[in-house]
C-alpha positions as CSV (number, residue, x, y, z in Angstrom):
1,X,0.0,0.0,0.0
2,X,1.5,3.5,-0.8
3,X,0.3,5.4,2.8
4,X,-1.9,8.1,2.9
5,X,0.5,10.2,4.9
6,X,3.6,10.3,2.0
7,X,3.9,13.1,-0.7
8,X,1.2,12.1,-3.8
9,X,3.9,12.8,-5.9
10,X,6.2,9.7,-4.5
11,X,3.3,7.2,-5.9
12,X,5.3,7.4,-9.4
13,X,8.7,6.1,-8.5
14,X,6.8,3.9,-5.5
15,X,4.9,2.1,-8.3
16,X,7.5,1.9,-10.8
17,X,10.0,0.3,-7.9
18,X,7.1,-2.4,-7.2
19,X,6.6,-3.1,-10.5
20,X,10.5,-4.3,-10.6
21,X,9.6,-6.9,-7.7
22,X,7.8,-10.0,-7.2
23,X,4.7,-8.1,-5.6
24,X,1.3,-8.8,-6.9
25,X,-0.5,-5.5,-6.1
26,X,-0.2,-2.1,-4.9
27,X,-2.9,-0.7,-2.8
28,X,-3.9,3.0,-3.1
29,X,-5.9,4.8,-0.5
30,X,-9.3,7.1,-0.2
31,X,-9.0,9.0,2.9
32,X,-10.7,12.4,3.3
33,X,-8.7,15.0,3.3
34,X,-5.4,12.9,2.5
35,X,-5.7,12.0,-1.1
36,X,-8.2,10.6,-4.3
37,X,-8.6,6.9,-4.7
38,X,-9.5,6.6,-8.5
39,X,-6.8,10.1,-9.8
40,X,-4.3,8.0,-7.2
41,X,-4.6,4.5,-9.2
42,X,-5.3,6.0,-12.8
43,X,-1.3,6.9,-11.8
44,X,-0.4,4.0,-10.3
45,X,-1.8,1.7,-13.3
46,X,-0.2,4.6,-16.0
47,X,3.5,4.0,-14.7
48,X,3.4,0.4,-14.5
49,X,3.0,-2.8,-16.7
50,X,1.9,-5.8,-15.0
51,X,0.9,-4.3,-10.9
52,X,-2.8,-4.9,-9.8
53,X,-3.8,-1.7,-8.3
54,X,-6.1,-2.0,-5.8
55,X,-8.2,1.3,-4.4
56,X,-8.5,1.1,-0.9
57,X,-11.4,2.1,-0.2
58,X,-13.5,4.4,-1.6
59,X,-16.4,6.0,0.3
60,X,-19.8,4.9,-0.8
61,X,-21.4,8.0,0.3
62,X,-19.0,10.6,-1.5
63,X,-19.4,8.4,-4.7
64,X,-22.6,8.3,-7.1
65,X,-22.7,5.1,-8.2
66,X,-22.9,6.0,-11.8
67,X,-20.1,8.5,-11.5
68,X,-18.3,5.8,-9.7
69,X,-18.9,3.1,-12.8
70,X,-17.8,5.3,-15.4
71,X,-14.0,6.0,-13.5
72,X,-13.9,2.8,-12.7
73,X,-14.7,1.6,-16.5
74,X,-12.8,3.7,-17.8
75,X,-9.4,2.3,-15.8
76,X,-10.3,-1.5,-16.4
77,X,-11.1,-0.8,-20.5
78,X,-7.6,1.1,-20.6
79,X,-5.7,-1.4,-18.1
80,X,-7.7,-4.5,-18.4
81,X,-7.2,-6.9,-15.5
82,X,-5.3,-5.2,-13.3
83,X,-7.9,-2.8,-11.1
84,X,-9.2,-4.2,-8.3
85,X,-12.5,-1.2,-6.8
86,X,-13.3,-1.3,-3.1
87,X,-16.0,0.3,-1.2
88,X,-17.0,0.8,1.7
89,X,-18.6,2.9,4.6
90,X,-16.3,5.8,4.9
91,X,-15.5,6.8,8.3
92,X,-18.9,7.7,9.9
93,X,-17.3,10.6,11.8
94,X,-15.4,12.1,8.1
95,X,-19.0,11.5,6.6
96,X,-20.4,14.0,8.6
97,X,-18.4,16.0,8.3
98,X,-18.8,16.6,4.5
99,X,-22.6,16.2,5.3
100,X,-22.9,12.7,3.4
101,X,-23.3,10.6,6.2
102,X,-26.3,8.7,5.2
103,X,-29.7,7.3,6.8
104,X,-29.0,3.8,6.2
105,X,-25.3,3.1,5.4
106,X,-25.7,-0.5,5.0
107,X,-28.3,-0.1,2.4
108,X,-26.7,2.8,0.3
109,X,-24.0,0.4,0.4
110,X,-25.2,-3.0,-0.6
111,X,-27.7,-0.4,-3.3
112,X,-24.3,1.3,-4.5
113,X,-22.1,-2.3,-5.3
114,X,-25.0,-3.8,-6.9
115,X,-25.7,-1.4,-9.2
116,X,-21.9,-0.3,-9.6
117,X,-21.1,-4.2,-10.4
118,X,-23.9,-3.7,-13.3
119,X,-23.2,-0.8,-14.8
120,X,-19.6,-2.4,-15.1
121,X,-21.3,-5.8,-16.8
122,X,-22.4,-3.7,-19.5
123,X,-26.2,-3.9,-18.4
124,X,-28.6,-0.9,-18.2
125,X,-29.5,-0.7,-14.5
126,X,-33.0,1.1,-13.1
127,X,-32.8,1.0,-9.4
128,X,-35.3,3.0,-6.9
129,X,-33.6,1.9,-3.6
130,X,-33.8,3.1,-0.5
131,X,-30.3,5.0,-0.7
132,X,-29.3,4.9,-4.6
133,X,-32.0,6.2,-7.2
134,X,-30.8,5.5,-11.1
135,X,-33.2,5.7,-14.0
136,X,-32.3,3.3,-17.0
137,X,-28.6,4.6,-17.0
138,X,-26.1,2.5,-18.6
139,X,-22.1,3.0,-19.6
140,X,-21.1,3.5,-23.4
141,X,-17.7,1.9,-23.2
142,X,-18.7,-0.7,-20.5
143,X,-14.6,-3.2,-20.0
144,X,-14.4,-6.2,-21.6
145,X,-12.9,-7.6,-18.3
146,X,-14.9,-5.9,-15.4
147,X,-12.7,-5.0,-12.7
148,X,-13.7,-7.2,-9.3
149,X,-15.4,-5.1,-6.7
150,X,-15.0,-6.2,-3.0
151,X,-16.2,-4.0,0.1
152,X,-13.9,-2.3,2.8
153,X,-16.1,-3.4,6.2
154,X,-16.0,-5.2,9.7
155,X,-18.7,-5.0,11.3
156,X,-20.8,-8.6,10.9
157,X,-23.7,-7.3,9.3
158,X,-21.3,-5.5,6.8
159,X,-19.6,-8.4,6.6
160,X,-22.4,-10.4,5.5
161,X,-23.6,-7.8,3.0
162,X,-19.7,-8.5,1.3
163,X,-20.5,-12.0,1.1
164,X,-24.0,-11.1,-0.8
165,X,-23.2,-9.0,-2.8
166,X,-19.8,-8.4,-3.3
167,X,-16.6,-10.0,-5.3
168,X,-14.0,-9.5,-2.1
169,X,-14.2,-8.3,1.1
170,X,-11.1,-6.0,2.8
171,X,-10.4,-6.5,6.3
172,X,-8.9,-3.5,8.2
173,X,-5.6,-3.0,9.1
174,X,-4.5,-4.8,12.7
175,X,-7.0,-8.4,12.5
176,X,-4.6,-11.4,12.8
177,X,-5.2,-14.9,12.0
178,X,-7.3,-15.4,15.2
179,X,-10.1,-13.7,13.9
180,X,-9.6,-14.7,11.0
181,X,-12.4,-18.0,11.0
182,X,-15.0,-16.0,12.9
183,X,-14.2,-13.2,10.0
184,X,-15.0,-15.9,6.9
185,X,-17.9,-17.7,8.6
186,X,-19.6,-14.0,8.7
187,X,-18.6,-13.2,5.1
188,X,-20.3,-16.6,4.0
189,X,-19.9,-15.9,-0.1
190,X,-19.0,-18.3,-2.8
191,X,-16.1,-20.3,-2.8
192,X,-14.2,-17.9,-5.4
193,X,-14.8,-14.5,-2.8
194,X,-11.5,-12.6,-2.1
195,X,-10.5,-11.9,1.0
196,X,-7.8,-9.4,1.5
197,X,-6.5,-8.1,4.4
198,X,-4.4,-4.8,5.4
199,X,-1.6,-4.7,7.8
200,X,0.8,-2.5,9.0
201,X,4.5,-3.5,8.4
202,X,7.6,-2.2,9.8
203,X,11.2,-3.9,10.5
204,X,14.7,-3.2,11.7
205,X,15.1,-1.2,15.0
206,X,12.5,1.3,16.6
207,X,9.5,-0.6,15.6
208,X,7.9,-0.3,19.0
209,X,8.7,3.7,18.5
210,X,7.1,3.8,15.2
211,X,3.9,1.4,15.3
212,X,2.7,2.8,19.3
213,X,0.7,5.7,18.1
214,X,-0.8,2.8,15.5
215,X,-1.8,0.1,17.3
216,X,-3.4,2.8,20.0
217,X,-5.5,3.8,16.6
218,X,-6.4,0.5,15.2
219,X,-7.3,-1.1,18.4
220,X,-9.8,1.8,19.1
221,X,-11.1,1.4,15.7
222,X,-11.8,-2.1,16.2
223,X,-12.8,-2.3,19.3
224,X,-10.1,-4.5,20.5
225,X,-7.0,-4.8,23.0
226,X,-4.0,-3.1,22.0
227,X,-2.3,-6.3,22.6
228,X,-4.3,-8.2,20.4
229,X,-3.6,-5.5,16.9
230,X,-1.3,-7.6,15.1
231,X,1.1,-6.3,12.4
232,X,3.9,-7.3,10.5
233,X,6.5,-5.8,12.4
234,X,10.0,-6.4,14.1
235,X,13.0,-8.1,12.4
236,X,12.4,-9.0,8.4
237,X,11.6,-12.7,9.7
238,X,9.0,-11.9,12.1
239,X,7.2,-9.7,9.8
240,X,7.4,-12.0,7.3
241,X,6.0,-15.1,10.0
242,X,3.1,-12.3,10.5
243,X,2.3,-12.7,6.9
244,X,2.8,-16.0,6.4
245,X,0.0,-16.5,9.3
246,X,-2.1,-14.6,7.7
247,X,-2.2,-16.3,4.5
248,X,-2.4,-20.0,6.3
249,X,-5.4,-18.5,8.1
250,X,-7.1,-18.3,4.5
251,X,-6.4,-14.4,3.7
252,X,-5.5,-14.7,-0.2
253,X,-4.2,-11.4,-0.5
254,X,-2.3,-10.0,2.1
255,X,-1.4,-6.0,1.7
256,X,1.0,-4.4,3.5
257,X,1.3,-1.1,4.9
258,X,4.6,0.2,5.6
259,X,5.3,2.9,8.2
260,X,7.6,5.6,7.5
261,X,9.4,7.5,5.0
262,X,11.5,5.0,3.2
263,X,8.3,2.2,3.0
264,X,11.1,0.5,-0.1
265,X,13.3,-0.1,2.5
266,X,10.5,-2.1,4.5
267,X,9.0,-4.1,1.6
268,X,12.5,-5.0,0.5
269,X,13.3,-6.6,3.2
270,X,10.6,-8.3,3.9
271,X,10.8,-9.9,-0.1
272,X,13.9,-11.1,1.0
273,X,12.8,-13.1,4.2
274,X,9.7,-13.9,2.4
């Protein structure tokens, strides 16, 4: 993942150094205030070759649907294959505070991947939902290969709702492969549904100094013990045990989210314990 918190203009030599490795993805982010999901992988996907860029995770509130559909279209007919779309939420408390935080947020949800998974199959798509209202609109230049669309949640009744309706489902940064079973029997979903997780990585000395403020974060957000926020973090090895865990707990992707100023540095080295 290329952080939130790093200059938008270091995405372009971040992306072209991943594209050089073995790494399968590069996960961009939508975070009010910090940065655009779909201008931040239209970048990521036009300085690379082979990358899937994932966009982590867009806001379903601060997205029409069909507005959404046609950005989203437009990258997979241009890049075909290599965008993966999440949605999700958005932060309930950011929501507000751009006065898009909606009545029903699990409706305008599972409402905005339906018809946003649609649109992108080519089909003409009347929906009068409770949250998302469309009237017989459909894309001119629909992808030959729609790009998969997974949601950004963890709540269980968001979690179910992935499993219904969506392609993947993103767990937050932080969840380690205890909760991971718990986490899939809630998704449910066919046997071909994506699970991806997020985790922080850092390694080499001052770890504890430069994931505190983090897990503090994280474990507030999930309603969890500090203790219990895991990340990949601490020598090379031990970040890349984290990982491997993660993956034997049945996460298919596994992203990581380097801390810091030099994240290279991190992902490097954990390649080469990998």
């Amino acid at each position: 993942m290329f952080d939130r918190g790093l200059p938008p203009e270091q995405l372009i030599p971040f992306a072209k150094a991943l594209d050089e490795t073995t790494v399968d993805d590069l996960w961009v982010v939508e975070d009010l205030g910090w940065t655009g999901g779909v201008s931040a992988a239209a970048t990521a996907l036009a300085v690379t070759s082979r990358l899937r860029v994932g966009i982590g995770i867009t806001p379903a509130p601060l997205r029409n649907p069909m507005l959404l559909a046609m950005e989203l279209g437009n990258l997979a007919r241009v890049h075909p294959g290599r965008l993966a779309a999440g949605i999700g939420h958005g932060v309930t408390d950011w929501m507000r505070q751009v006065g898009a935080a909606p009545p029903s947020p699990l409706a305008l949800l599972e409402e905005t991947i339906t018809s946003v998974r649609a649109l992108l199959r080519g089909e003409t798509v009347t929906l009068h939902g409770r949250a998302v209202h469309l009237d017989g609109v459909s894309l001119v230049h629909p992808p030959a290969v729609p790009p998969p669309v997974l949601a950004g949640v963890k709540g269980p009744r968001s979690l179910a709702l992935s499993g219904r309706v969506a392609q993947g489902t993103i767990v937050p940064e932080g969840v380690g492969p205890a909760q991971m079973p718990g986490i899939m029997k809630q998704i449910g979903g066919s046997p071909d549904h994506e699970l991806v997780v997020f985790t922080y990585l850092h390694t080499g000395p001052g770890t504890a100094e430069a994931t505190g403020h983090m897990v503090a974060w994280q474990a507030e957000f999930l309603g969890i013990a500090p203790e219990d926020v895991v990340m990949a973090a601490g020598t090379p090895e031990e970040a890349a045990a984290q990982v491997k865990s993660l993956w034997a707990a049945g996460a298919e992707t596994v992203t990581v989210r380097p801390i810091g100023s030099d994240p290279l540095s991190h992902v490097t080295a954990l390649l080469s314990a990998l």
